[in-house]
C-alpha positions in Angstrom: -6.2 2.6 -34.3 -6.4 -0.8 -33.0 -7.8 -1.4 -29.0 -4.9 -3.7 -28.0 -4.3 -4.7 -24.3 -0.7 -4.0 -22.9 -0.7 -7.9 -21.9 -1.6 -8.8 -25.6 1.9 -10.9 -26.1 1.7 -12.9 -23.1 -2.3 -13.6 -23.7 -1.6 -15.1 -26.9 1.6 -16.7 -26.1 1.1 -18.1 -23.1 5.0 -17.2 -22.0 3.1 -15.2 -18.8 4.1 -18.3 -16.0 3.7 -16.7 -13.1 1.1 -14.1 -12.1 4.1 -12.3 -9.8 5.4 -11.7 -13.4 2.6 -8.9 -14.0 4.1 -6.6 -11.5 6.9 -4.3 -12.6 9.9 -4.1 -10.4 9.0 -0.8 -8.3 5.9 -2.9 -6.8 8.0 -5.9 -6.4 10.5 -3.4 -4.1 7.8 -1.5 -2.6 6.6 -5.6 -1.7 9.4 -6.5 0.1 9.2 -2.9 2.2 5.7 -3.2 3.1 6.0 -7.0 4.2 8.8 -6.5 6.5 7.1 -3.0 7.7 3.5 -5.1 8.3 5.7 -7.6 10.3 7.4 -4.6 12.4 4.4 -3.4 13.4 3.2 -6.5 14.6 6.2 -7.0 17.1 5.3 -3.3 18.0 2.1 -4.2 18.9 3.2 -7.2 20.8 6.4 -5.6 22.7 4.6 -2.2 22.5 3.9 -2.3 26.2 7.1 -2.8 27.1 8.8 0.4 25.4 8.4 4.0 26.2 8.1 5.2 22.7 8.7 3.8 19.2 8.5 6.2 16.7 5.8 5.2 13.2 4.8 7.6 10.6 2.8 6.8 7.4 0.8 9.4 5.3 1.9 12.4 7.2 0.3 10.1 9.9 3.1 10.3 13.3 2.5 8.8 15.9 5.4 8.2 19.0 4.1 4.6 20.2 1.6 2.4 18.9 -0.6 2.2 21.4 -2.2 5.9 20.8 -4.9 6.3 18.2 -2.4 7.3 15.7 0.0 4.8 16.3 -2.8 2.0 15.9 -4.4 3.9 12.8 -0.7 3.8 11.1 0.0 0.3 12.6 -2.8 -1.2 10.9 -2.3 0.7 7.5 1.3 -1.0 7.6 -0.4 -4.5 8.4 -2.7 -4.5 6.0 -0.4 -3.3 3.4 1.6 -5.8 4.7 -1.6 -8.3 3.9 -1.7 -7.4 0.3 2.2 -7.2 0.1 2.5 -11.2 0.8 -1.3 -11.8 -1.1 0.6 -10.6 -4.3 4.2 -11.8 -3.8 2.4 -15.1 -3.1 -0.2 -14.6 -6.2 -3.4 -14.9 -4.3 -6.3 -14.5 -6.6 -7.9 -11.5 -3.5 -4.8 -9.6 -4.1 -4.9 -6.9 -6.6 -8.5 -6.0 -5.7 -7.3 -5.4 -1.9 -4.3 -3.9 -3.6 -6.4 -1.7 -5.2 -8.2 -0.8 -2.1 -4.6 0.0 -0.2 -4.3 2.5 -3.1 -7.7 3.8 -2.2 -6.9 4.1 1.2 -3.8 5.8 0.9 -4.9 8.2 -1.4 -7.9 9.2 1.1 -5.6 9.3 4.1 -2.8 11.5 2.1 -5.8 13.6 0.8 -7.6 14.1 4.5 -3.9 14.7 6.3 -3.5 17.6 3.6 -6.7 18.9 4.6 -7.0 18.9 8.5 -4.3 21.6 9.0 -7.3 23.8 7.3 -9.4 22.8 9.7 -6.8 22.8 13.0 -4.7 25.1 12.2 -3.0 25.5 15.7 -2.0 21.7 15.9 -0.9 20.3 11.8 0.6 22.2 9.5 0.2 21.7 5.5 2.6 19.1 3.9 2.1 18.3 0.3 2.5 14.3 0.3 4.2 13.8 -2.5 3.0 9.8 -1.9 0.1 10.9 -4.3 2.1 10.5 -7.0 3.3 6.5 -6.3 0.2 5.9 -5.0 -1.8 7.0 -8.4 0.3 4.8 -10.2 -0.2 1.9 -8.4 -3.6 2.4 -8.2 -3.2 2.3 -12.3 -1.6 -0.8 -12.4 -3.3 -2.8 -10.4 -6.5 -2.1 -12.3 -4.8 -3.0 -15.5 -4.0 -6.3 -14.1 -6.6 -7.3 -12.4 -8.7 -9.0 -14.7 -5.6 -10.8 -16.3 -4.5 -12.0 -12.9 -7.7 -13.5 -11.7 -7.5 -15.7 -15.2 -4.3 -17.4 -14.5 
């Protein structure tokens, strides 16, 4: 059996324009989520001080305003994800390797929020975070596409 790369056809015919053209449509909507999120929380954190409570959750991370060590924790997840979200929409050559470390992050997070209930039970209790599962995948494709994005 022949080791052929999944890219093969735009290698050799050079019909691969655009780097954005790597990603398949699920990252492309998952881009558009994350960049308006990673803007939210910005305008959280700047009109943060003058609300009583705004309500952010992210990897079975909850937090009721986003000045709390939660609230900053997921605020800054949803920034930098918002980070890599405009670094690939806008093809920047850093952008699948911090894309790949978003994965990496998430999947630690998801991992350590499924644990702690173990460990406190009185306070958390167990959720399976089924964002494992996108997260893995993503993780999969940017690795694929790495190396053929930082050669265009």
């Amino acid at each position: 059996m022949e080791n052929t790369s999944a890219f093969e056809e735009f290698e050799k015919n050079g019909t691969l324009k655009r780097r954005r053209n790597l990603l398949p449509l699920w990252i492309k909507i998952f881009l558009w989520l994350f960049l308006i999120g990673g803007a939210l929380c910005v305008s959280f954190l700047i009109f943060g001080v003058f609300s009583s409570k705004i309500d952010l959750s992210l990897y079975g991370i909850d937090a009721q305003h986003p000045y709390t060590v939660p609230g900053l924790i997921v605020s800054f997840l949803f920034i930098y994800k918002g980070i890599v979200a405009f670094g690939l929409w806008f093809e920047e050559t850093w952008a699948p390797l911090a894309a790949i470390i978003d994965a990496i992050i998430g999947i630690a997070v998801c991992i350590v929020m499924m644990i702690l209930p173990f460990i406190f039970p009185d306070h958390l209790s167990f959720t399976l975070r089924l964002e494992l599962i996108p997260l893995y995948f993503y993780l999969v494709k940017m690795r694929q596409i790495k190396e053929i994005w930082e050669k265009l």
